[in-house]
Steps between C-alpha positions, in 0.01 A plus 500: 500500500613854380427645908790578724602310791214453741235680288315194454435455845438822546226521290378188544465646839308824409229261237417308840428777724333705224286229380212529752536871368381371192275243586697271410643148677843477301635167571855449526511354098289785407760738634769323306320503161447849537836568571631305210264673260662832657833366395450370142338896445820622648702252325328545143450892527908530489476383155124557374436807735143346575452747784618862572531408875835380562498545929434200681294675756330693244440211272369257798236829603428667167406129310542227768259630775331696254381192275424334841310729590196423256496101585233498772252757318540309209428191713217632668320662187539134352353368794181703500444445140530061563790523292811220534698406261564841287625591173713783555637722193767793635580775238788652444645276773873583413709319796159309601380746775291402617400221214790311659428570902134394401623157367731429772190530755211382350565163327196483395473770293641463167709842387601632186708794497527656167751766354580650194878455582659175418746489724270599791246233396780248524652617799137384607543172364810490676361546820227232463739241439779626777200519766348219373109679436359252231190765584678776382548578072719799338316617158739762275243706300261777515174447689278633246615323199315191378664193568745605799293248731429098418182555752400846453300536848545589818317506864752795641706785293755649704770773422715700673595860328403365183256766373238734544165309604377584219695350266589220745178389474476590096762268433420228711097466469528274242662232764274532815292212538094526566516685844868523511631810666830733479705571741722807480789594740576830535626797659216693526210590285450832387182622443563580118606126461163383720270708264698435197377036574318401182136510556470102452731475782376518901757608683353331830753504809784694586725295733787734673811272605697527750893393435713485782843732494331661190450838553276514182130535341373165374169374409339183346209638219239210460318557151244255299314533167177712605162314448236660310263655720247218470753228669659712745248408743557148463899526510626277814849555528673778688 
């Protein structure tokens, strides 16, 4: 691993006590995986500059706790709509955050992390097969081209600083399955990117996060197609 001397215990440290934090039980494999996938972005950056954070500290707060940070809302939201087993599409994934993170910790899920960077998508691949996640697929393409996906739907969207909303959800409407949902991370929403949501899109929950040591705005945005007015008293999920 590309850490100094005793980082690795040191963090590993710091992912145990913050976990509760998060809502999260991190068990003492989960805390290695994670810390491996930290390495192989530190590792392949030097050569493929995957990331513009280079600090350890930064890195492990700024994508680490960051990416973790989403796991349990995801969970629960999953939970209240009797969803299991989910197909998860994340765009623009890049070094996998959190497509990656979301892998590692839900095995259930099956995640596709797409990118219109080769190298990025196989750095992906890479990590699937180092961490062994047979859950977890790297797909190089653009999201809104016609044939960049074998199974063209998905339960769950995700992105992180991908795009606007609105074209988030432009480019990737085509893929949501029936009553599949997005699920945007971001920094904040500004009120000209809240009015500017398509107008076949619900925006429908606002989730503010919390990341420990991050001294930082961050918020999940929860969007779905809207229903036309005569089904949207009959819509079930939340």
């Amino acid at each position: 691993m590309p850490f100094e001397p005793g980082e690795p215990s040191r963090l590993d440290g710091r992912l145990e006590a913050l976990g509760p934090q998060l809502g999260l039980t991190l068990s003492s494999q989960d805390r290695t995986h994670l810390l491996a996938y930290m390495a192989m972005i530190q590792r392949w950056t030097k050569v493929y500059n995957l990331t513009a954070v280079r600090d350890t500290d930064e890195m492990f707060t700024h994508h680490l706790l960051d990416c973790l940070a989403v796991i349990a809302p995801l969970r629960q939201r999953c939970r209240e709509a009797g969803e299991g087993a989910l197909r998860v599409l994340d765009v623009g994934s890049g070094a996998g955050l959190p497509g990656v993170i979301l892998a590692m910790l839900n095995p259930a899920w099956q995640v596709t992390c797409v990118d219109a960077v080769a190298k990025k998508a196989a750095f992906i691949r890479q990590a699937a097969a180092e961490l062994a996640l047979p859950n977890l697929h790297g797909v190089h393409g653009r999201v809104e081209a016609a044939g960049t996906f074998k199974t063209p739907e998905f339960d769950l969207i995700t992105s992180r600083a991908f795009a606007s909303i609105h074209d988030f959800t432009a480019l990737t409407g085509h893929l949501l399955a029936p009553q599949g949902r997005w699920a945007a991370m971001k920094a904040k929403l500004s009120a000209e990117e809240r009015a500017a949501v398509p107008a076949d899109v619900e925006m429908f929950h606002v989730e503010q996060l919390e990341v420990p040591d991050l001294h930082e705005n961050r918020c999940l945005v929860w969007l779905r197609p809207r229903l036309p007015a005569d089904q949207s008293v009959r819509q079930p999920r939340q």
